[in-house]
C-alpha positions in Angstrom: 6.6 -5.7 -15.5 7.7 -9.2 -15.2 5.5 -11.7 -16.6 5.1 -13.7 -13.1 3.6 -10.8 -11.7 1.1 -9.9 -14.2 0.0 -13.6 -13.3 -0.4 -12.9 -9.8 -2.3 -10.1 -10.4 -6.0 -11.3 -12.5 -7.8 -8.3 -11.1 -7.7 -5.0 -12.0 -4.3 -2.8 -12.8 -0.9 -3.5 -11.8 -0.4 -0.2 -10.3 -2.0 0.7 -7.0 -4.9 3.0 -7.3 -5.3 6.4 -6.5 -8.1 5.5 -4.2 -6.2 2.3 -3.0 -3.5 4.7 -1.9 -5.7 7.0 -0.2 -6.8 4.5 1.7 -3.6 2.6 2.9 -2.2 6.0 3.4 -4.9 7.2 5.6 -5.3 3.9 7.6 -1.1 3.8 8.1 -1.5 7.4 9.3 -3.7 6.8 11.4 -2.1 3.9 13.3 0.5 6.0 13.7 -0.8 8.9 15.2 -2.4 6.2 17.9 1.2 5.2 18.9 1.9 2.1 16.2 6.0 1.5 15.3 7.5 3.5 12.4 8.7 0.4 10.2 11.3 2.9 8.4 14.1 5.2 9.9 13.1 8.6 9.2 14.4 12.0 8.2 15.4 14.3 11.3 13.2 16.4 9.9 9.9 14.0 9.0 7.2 14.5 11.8 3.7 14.4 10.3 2.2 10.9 10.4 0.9 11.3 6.4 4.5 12.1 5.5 5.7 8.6 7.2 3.0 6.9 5.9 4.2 8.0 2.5 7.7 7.1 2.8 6.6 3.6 4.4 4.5 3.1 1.4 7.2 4.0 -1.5 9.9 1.8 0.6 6.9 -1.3 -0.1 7.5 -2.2 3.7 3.9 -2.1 4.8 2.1 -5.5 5.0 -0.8 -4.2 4.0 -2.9 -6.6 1.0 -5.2 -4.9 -1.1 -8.3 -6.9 -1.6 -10.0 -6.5 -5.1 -13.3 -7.2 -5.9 -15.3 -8.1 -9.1 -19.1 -7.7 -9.0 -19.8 -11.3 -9.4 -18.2 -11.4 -5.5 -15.1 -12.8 -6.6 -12.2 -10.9 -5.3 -8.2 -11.2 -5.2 -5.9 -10.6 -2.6 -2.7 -9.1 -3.9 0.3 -7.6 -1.5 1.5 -4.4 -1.6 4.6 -6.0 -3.0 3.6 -7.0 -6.7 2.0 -3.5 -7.5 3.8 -0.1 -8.5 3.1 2.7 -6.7 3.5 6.2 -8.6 
């Protein structure tokens, strides 16, 4: 990891976490299924809104920021660009 980003990010890990993930995964799926734009071309054979979420979030094209909080009330926004995603 590139020391620039390591400075961006103060709080927390560098990789998203597994319940950060759940989350943006559940809230992307969701707009989808309600009728929001695919930002990714997709698989002929990709249908289920989970599975597009997925790939949208492994091609780092949602502009989604995770917001980090410490328990003094602090908290960092970071985009979804300067973490890794396993």
């Amino acid at each position: 990891m590139p020391l620039r980003t390591r400075s961006l990010v103060r709080i927390g890990p560098l990789k998203l976490t597994r319940y950060e993930k759940a989350r943006i995964i559940g809230a992307r799926a969701l707009q989808i299924s309600l009728g929001a734009p695919v930002l990714i071309k997709l698989p002929p054979h990709v249908k289920d809104p989970i599975e597009i979420a997925l790939l949208e979030l492994k091609a780092k094209v949602l502009p989604i920021i995770v917001r980090r909080r410490l328990p003094n009330n602090t908290y960092q926004d970071i985009p979804l660009k300067y973490l890794e995603i396993s």
